[in-house]
Legacy VTK file of the C-alpha trace (Angstrom):
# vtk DataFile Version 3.0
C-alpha trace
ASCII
DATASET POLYDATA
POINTS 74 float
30.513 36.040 42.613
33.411 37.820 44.197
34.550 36.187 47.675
34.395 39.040 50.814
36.890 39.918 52.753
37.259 38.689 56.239
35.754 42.284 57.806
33.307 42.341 54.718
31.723 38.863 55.641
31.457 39.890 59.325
29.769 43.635 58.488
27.460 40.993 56.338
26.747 38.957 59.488
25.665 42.065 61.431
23.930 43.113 59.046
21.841 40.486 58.863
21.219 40.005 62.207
20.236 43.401 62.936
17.505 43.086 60.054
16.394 39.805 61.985
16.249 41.755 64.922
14.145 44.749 63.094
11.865 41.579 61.641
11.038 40.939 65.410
11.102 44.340 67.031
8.253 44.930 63.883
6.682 42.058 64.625
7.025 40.324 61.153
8.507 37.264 63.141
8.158 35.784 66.569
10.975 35.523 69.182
11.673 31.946 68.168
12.160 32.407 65.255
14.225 35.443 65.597
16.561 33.075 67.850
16.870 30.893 65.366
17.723 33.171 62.383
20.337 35.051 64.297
22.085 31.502 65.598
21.744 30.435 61.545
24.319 33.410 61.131
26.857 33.245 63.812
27.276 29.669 63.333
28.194 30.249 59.756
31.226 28.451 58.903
32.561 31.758 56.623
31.573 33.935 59.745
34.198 31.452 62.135
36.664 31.707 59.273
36.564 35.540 59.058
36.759 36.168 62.284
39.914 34.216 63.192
41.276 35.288 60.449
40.835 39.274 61.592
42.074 38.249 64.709
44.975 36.129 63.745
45.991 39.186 61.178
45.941 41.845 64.292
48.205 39.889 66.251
50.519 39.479 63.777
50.264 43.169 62.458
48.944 45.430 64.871
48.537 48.593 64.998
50.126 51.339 66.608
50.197 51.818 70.234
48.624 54.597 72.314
50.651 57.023 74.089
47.148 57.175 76.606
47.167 55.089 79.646
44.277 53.215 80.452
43.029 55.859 83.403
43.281 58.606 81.235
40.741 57.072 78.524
37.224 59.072 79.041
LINES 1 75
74 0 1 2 3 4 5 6 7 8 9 10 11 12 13 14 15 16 17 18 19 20 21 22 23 24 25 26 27 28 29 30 31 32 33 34 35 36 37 38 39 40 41 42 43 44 45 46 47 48 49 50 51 52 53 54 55 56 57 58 59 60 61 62 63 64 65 66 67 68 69 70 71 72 73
């Protein structure tokens, strides 16, 4: 099986927490266990990983700055 990319694995990890969230909001599991699936995925060792890693790599290489100050943002 091919190993994810840092921004893959987290797009995974949202993904399946919104479906845990559509499993509750359709009532095909309680709110326990809805808790308890979506705290199975963000304390997924792979998720920790990723994310450091995406945030480590934008501090070393980040992107471009704006030319907007923050008051002129709508």
């Amino acid at each position: 099986m091919a190993r994810l990319s840092p921004a893959e694995q987290i797009e995974q990890s949202y993904d399946l927490a919104m479906i845990a969230l559509a499993d509750y909001f359709t009532h095909e599991r309680d709110a326990a266990a809805t808790v308890d699936a979506l705290i199975r995925i963000l304390d997924r060792d792979g998720l920790r990983d990723a994310i450091t890693e995406v945030l480590v790599d934008s501090r070393v290489h980040p992107g471009p700055k704006s030319n907007v100050s923050p008051g002129e943002r709508t």
